[in-house]
C-alpha positions as CSV (number, residue, x, y, z in Angstrom):
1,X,85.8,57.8,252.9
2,X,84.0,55.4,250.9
3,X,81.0,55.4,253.3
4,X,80.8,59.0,252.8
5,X,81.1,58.8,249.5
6,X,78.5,56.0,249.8
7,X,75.9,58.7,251.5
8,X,76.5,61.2,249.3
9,X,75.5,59.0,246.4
10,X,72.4,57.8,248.0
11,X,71.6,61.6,249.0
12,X,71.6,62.4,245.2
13,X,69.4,59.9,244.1
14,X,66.8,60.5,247.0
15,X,66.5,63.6,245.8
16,X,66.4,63.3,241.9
17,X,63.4,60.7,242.9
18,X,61.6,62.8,244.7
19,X,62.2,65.7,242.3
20,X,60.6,63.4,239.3
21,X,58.2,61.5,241.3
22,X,54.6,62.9,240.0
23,X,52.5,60.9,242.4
24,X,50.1,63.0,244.0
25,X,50.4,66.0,242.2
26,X,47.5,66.6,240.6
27,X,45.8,66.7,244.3
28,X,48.5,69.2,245.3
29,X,47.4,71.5,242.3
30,X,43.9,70.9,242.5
31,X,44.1,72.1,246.3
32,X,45.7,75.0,245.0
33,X,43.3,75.9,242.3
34,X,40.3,75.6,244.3
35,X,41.6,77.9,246.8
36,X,42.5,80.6,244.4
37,X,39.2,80.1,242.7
38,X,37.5,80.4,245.4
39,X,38.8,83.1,246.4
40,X,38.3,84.9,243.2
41,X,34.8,84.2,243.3
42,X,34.6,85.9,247.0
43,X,36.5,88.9,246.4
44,X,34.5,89.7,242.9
45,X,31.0,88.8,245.2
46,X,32.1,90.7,248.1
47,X,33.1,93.6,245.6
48,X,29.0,94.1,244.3
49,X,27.9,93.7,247.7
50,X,30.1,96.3,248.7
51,X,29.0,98.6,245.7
52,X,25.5,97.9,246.0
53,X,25.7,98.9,249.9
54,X,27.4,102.1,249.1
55,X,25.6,103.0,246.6
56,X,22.4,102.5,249.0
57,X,24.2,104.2,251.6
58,X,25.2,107.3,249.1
59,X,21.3,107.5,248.5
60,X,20.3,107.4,252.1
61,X,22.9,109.9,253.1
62,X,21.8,112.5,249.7
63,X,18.2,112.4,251.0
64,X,19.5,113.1,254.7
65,X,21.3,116.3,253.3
66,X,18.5,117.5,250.8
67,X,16.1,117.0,253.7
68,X,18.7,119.1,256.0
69,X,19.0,121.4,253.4
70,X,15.8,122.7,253.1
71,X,15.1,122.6,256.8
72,X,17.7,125.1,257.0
73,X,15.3,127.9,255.5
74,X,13.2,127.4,258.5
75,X,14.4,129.6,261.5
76,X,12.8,127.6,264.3
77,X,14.9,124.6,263.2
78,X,17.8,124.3,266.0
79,X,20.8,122.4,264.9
80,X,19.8,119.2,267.5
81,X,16.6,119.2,265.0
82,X,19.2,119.0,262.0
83,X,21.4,116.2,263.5
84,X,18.3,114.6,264.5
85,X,17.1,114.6,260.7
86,X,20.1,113.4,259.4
87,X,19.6,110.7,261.5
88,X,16.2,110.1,260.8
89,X,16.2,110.0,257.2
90,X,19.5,107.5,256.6
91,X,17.5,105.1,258.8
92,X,14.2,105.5,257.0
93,X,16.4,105.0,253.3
94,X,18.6,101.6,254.4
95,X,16.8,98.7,255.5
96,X,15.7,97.3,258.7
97,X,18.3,95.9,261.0
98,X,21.0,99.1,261.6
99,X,21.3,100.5,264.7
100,X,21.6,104.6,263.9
101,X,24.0,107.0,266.0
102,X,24.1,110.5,265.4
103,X,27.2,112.3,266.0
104,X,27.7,116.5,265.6
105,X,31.3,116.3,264.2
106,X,32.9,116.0,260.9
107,X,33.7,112.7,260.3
108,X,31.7,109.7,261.8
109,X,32.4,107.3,264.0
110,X,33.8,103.8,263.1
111,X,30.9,101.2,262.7
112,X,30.2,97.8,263.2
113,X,28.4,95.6,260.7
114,X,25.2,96.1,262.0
115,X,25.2,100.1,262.7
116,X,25.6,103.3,260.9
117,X,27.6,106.1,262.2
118,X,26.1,110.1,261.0
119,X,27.8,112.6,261.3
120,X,26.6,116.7,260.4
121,X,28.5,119.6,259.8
122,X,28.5,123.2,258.7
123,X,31.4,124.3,256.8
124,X,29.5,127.7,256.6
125,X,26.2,129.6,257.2
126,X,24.5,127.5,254.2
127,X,26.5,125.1,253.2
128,X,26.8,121.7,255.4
129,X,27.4,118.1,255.0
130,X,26.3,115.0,256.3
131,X,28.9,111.8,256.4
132,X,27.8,108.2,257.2
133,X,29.5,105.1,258.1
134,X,28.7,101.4,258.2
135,X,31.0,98.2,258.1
136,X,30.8,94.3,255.9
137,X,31.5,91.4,257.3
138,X,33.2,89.6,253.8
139,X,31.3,86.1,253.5
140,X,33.6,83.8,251.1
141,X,37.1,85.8,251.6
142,X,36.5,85.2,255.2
143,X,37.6,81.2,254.2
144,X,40.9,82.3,253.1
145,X,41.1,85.2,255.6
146,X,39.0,87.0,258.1
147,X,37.7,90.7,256.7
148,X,35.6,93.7,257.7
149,X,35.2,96.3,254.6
150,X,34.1,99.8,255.5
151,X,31.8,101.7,253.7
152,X,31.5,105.3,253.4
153,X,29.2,108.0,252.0
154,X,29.4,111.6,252.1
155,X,27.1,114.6,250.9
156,X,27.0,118.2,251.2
157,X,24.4,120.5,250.2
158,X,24.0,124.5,249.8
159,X,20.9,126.4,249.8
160,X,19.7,129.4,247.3
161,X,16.4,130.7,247.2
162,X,14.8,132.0,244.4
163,X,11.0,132.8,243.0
164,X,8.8,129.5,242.5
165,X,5.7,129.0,240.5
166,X,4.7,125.4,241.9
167,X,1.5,123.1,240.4
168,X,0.6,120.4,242.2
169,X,-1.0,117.9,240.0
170,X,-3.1,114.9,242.3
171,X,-4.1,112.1,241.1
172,X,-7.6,111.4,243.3
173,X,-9.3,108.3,241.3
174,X,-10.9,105.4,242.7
175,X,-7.6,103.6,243.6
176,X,-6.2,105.9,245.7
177,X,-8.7,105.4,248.4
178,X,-6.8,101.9,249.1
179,X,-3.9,100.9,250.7
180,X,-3.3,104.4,252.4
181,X,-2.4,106.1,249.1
182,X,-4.7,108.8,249.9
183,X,-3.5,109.5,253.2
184,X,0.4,109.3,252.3
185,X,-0.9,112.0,249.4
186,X,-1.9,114.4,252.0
187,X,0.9,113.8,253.7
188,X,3.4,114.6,251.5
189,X,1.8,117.5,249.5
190,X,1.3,118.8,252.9
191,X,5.0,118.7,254.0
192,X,6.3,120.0,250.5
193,X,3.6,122.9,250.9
194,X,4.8,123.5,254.4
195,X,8.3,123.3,253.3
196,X,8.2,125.5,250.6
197,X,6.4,128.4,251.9
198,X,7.8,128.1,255.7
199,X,8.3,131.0,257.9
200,X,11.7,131.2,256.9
201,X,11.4,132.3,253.7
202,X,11.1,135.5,253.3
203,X,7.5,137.2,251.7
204,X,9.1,138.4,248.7
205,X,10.0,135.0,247.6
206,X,7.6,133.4,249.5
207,X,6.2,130.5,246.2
208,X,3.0,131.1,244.3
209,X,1.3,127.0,244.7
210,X,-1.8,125.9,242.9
211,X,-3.1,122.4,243.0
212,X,-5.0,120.7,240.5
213,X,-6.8,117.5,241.5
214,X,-7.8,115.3,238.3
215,X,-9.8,111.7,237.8
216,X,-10.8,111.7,234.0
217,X,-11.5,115.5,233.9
218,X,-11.4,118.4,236.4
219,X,-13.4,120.4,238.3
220,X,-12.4,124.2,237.9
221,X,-14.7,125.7,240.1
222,X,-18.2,126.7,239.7
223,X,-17.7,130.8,239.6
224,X,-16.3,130.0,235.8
225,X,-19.4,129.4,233.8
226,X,-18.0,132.2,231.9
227,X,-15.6,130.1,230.0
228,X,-18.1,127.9,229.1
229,X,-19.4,128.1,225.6
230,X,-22.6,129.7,224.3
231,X,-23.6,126.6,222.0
232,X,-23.7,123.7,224.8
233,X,-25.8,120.5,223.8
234,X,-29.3,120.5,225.1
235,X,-28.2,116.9,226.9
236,X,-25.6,119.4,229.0
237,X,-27.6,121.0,231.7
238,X,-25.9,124.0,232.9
239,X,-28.1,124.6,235.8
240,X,-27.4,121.8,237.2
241,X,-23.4,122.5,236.1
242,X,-20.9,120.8,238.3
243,X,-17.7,122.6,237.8
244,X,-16.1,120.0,235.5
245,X,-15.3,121.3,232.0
246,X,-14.8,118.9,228.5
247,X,-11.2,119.4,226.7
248,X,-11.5,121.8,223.8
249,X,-10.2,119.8,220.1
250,X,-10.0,122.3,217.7
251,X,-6.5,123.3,216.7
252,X,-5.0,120.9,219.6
253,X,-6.2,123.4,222.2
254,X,-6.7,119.9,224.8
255,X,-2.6,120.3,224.7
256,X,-2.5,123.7,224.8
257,X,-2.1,126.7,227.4
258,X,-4.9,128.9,225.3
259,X,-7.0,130.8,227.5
260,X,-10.8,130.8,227.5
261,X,-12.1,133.0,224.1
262,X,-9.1,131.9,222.3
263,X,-9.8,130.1,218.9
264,X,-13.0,127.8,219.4
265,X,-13.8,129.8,222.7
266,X,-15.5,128.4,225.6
267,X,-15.1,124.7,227.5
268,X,-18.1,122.4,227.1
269,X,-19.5,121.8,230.3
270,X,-19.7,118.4,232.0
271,X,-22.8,116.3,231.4
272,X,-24.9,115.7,234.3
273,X,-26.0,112.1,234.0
274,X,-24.7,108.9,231.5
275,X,-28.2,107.5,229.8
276,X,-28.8,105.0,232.3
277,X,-29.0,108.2,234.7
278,X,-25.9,107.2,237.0
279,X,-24.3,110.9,238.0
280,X,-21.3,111.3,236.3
281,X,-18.3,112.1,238.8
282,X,-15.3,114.6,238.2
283,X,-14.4,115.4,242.1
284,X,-17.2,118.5,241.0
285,X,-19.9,119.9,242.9
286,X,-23.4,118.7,244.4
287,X,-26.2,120.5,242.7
288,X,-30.2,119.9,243.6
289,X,-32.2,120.1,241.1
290,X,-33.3,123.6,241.5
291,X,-29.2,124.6,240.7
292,X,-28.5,125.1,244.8
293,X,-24.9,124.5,245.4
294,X,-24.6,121.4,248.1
295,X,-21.4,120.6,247.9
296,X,-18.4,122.9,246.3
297,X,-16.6,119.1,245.1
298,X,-12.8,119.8,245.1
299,X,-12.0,122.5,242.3
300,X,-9.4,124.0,241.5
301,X,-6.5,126.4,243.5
302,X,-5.4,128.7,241.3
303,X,-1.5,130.2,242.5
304,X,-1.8,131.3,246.0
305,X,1.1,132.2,249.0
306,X,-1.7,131.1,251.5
307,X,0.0,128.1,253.5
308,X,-2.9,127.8,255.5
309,X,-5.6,127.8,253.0
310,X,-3.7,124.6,251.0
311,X,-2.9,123.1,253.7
312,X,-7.3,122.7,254.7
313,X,-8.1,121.5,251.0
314,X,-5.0,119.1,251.5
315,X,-6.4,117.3,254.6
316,X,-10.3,117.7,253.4
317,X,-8.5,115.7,250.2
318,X,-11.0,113.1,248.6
319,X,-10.9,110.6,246.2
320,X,-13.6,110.3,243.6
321,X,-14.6,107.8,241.0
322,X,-13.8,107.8,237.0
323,X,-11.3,107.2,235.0
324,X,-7.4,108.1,235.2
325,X,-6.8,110.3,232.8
326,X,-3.1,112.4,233.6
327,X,-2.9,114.3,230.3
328,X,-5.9,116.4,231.4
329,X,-4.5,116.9,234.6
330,X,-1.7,118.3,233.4
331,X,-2.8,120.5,231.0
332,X,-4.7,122.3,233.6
333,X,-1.7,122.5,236.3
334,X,0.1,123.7,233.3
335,X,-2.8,126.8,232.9
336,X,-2.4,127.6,236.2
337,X,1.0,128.6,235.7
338,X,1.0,130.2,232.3
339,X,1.2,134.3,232.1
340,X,-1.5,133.7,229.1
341,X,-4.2,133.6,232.0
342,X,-3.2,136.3,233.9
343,X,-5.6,137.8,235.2
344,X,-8.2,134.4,234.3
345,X,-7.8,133.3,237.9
346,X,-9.9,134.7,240.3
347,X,-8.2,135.8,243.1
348,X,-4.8,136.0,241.7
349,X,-2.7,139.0,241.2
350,X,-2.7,140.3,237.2
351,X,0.9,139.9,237.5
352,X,0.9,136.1,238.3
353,X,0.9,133.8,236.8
354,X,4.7,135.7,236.1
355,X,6.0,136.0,232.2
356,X,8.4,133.1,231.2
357,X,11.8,133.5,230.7
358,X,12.5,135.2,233.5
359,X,16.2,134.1,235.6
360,X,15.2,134.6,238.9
361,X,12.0,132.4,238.9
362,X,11.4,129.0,238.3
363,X,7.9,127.3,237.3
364,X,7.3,123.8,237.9
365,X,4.6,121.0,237.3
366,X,4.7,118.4,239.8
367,X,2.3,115.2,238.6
368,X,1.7,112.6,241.0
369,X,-0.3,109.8,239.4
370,X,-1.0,106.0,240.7
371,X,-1.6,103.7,237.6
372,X,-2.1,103.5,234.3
373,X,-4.5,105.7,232.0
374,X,-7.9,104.7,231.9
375,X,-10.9,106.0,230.5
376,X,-14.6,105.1,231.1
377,X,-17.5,106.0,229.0
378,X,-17.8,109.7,229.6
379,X,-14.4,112.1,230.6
380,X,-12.9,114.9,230.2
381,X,-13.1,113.8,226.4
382,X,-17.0,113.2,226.8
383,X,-18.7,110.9,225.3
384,X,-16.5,107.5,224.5
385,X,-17.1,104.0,222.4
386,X,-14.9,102.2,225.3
387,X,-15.2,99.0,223.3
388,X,-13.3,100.1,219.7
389,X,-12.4,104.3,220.0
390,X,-12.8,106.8,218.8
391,X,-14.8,109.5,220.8
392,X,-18.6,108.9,219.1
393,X,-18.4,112.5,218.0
394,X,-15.1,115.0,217.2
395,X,-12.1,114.3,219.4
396,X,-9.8,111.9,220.0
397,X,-9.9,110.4,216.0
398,X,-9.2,106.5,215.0
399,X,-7.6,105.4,217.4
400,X,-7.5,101.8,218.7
401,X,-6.0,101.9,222.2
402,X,-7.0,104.1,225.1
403,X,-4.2,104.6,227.3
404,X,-1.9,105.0,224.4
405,X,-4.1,107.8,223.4
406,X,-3.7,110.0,226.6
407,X,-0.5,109.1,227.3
408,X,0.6,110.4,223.7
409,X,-1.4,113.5,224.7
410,X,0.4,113.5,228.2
411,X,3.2,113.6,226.0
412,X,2.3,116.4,223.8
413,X,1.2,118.3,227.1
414,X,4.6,117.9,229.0
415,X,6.8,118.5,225.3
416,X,5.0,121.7,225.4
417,X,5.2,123.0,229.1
418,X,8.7,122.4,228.7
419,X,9.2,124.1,225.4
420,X,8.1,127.4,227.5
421,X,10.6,126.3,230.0
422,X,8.0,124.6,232.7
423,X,10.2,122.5,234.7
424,X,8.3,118.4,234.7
425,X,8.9,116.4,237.8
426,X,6.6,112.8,237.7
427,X,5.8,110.8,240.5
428,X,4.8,106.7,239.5
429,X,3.9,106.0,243.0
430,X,2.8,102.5,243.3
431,X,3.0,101.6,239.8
432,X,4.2,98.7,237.7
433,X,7.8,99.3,236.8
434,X,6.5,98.7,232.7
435,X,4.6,102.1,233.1
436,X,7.3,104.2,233.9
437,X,9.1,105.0,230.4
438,X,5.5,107.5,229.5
439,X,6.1,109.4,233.2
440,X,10.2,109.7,232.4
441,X,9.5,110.6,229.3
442,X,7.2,113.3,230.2
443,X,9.3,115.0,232.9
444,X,12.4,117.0,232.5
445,X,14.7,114.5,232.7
446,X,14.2,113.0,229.3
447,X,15.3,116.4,228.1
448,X,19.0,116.1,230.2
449,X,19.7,112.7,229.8
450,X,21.3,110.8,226.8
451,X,18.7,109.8,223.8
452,X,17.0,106.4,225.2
453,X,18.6,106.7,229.0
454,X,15.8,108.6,230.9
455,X,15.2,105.6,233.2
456,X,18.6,105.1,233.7
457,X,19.5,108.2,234.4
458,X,20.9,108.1,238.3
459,X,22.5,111.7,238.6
460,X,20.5,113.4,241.7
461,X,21.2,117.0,239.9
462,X,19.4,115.4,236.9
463,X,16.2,114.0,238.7
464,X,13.1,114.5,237.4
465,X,11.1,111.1,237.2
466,X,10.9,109.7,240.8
467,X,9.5,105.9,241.1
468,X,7.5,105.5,244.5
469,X,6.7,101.7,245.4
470,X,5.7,102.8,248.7
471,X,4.3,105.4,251.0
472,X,7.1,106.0,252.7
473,X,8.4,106.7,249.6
474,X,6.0,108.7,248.5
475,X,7.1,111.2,250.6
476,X,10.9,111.3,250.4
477,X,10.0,111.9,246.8
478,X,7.9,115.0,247.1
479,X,10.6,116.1,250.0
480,X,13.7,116.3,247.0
481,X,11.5,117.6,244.9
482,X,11.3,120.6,247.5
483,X,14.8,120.6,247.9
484,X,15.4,121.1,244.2
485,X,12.8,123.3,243.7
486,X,14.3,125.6,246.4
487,X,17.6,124.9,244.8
488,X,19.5,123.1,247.7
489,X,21.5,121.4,245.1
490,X,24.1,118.0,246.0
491,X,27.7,120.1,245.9
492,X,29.7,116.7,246.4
């Protein structure tokens, strides 16, 4: 009895010791800590990974639908060819390193780390969605325990055709013969002309396009001379006219969709030579001395349902040298859709371009553009004191900087297109990130997104400004502006 009582005793105070013994301790929590720390820190990194690869994923599968969408006005597409888009645009949106599979089901199949499962569906006879489906490895949760996070995406799309106005707005200057900006130009206003007027669309809704090519002026053809005005300056040799016209001043008429005879009348016609006699270039024609016509230069389209006809000017697409100068592009594209020169256009119906404010047809100016404004000694503004502003003779006014003064007129342009219900979609395609807030600003999606949050805007239904740092690019951008223009709008 008194051995066990003995033991007892000695259990007691073994374990009151080791109860109150702090040794080591602080290693035991530290252990501890650490591990929960890190593992924190891995679940709130493997969180934004996982968002940012959604939200990439979300983008590529919304392009892959719009695409799809659109295709789906085009009878001779078969629905292998849609699958096979699906496909083809969800690779061409994520990066490199995914191994694609198409699947024609409704849900997609799981998918490893390193692959992406699409699915497409049709829910009815225009409505359809596309589903994709990728995996990620975790990197520091994987220390406390192993994990593979799926990620999902899903889009669905519906298509409604209705009338379309459409003018193409090009920027063709100097730098676009580099880096195969010119050729990724043709190749996207090609597909969205092919696109937009395809066989599948029916004649009566079949769109009106123009295209207006622009450096710093623009050619608008040389059976005009009409419009130009009966008091030119003996320097101006109309003979020897190119096609290019000056901007009118008077009462803000180089902002304005006033017709020719309005106001101060006529356009001033582009001077031949500068003083040291170098030709002057505005994409215009080539005239011998004697006024025969060499070379019609790249004029105007006016609106025109002929698919064929803009798809030849597109591929016979130049650049040409001068200045950048967008406002004055626009202005033009945005003439060749007002119903205030009806009946200008040669070769256009009296009834287009159509009357605004109509709910079954939509105009839109599309402006494509490659840097910043630039403007040399003689443009669309004529004759220019490069070195301090302003224009030598009326025009511009005191101004000190010259791409602040035609992108405040690109401004006033767009403000007023839109004011007549023009829809705006820009295109910065290859362009320093701190030039985009003038382009936002000037499309439609200023107007519908909250005061100061055009760039940030992310809302596909609200896209209007559309960034483009590569060719690629390039095109997917002119390809959702066709498939908002032929309303195949995001339903989820």
């Amino acid at each position: 009895m008194p051995r066990l009582l003995e033991g007892r005793r000695w259990m007691r105070l073994t374990l009151r010791r080791f109860l109150t013994d702090e040794r080591g301790v602080t290693a035991v929590i530290f252990v501890l800590t650490v591990a929960v720390m890190v593992g924190g820190a891995g679940m709130s990194i493997d969180a934004a990974q996982n968002f940012r690869l959604k939200q990439q994923l979300q983008r590529a599968t919304d392009s892959a639908a719009l695409t799809i969408g659109r295709r789906t006005l085009e009878e001779e597409s078969s629905f292998a060819e849609l699958v096979e888009d699906g496909c083809r645009f969800v690779r061409l949106n994520m990066r490199e390193g995914y191994t694609v599979t198409c699947v024609e089901s409704s849900t997609p199949d799981p998918a490893a780390s390193d692959e992406i499962s699409v699915a497409v569906n049709f829910s009815s006879v225009d409505v359809f969605r596309v589903s994709a489906q990728t995996a990620r490895e975790g990197v520091l949760v994987a220390i406390l325990a192993p994990a593979t996070f799926p990620i999902k995406a899903n889009a669905g799309t519906e298509a409604d055709i209705q009338q379309l106005e459409v003018a193409m707005v090009l920027d063709i200057t100097g730098s676009m013969r580099t880096q195969g900006k010119i050729e990724a130009l043709q190749d996207a206003s090609i597909a969205l002309v092919e696109s937009l007027q395809s066989d599948g669309i029916p004649e009566s809704v079949r769109p009106w396009i123009s295209i207006v090519p622009y450096v710093a002026g623009v050619n608008v053809g040389l059976q005009y001379d009409g419009w130009l005005s009966a008091s030119d300056p003996t320097d101006q040799n109309v003979t020897r006219w190119s096609g290019c016209v000056e901007q009118r001043f008077d009462a803000e008429l180089d902002a304005s969709e006033a017709p020719p005879g309005d106001a101060d009348g006529g356009f001033r016609p582009y001077r031949r030579f500068n003083e040291d006699f170098s030709l002057i270039r505005c994409a215009g024609a080539d005239v011998s001395p004697d006024g025969a016509v060499l070379s019609e230069g790249q004029p105007i389209v006016p609106l025109t349902q002929d698919r064929e006809g803009l798809v030849d000017y597109l591929v016979d697409l130049e650049t040409s040298r001068g200045g950048t100068m967008t406002a004055i592009g626009a202005v033009w594209g945005w003439r060749t859709l007002s119903p205030f020169w009806s009946g200008v256009w040669d070769g256009v119906p009296t009834e287009k371009p159509a009357i605004y404010g109509r709910e079954d047809l939509t105009k839109a100016l599309v402006i494509m553009t490659d840097g910043q404004s630039w403007i040399p000694s003689y443009s669309g503004y004529g004759e220019v004191d490069t070195s301090a502003f302003p224009r030598t003779s009326e025009g511009l006014g005191p101004f000190t900087s010259g791409p602040a003064v035609i992108d405040a007129k690109l401004l006033d342009v767009c403000s007023n297109a839109k004011a007549q219900g023009v829809q705006v979609f820009t295109i910065a395609f290859r362009m320093p990130e701190r030039l985009h807030g003038v382009y936002c600003a000037c499309s439609t999606q200023e107007d519908v997104s909250p005061p100061g949050e055009c760039l940030d805007n992310t809302d596909p239904e609200q896209q209007y400004f559309f960034p483009a740092p590569t060719n690629q690019s390039l095109v997917t951008s002119f390809e959702r502006i066709g498939a908002r223009l032929q309303n195949v709008q995001l339903i989820d």
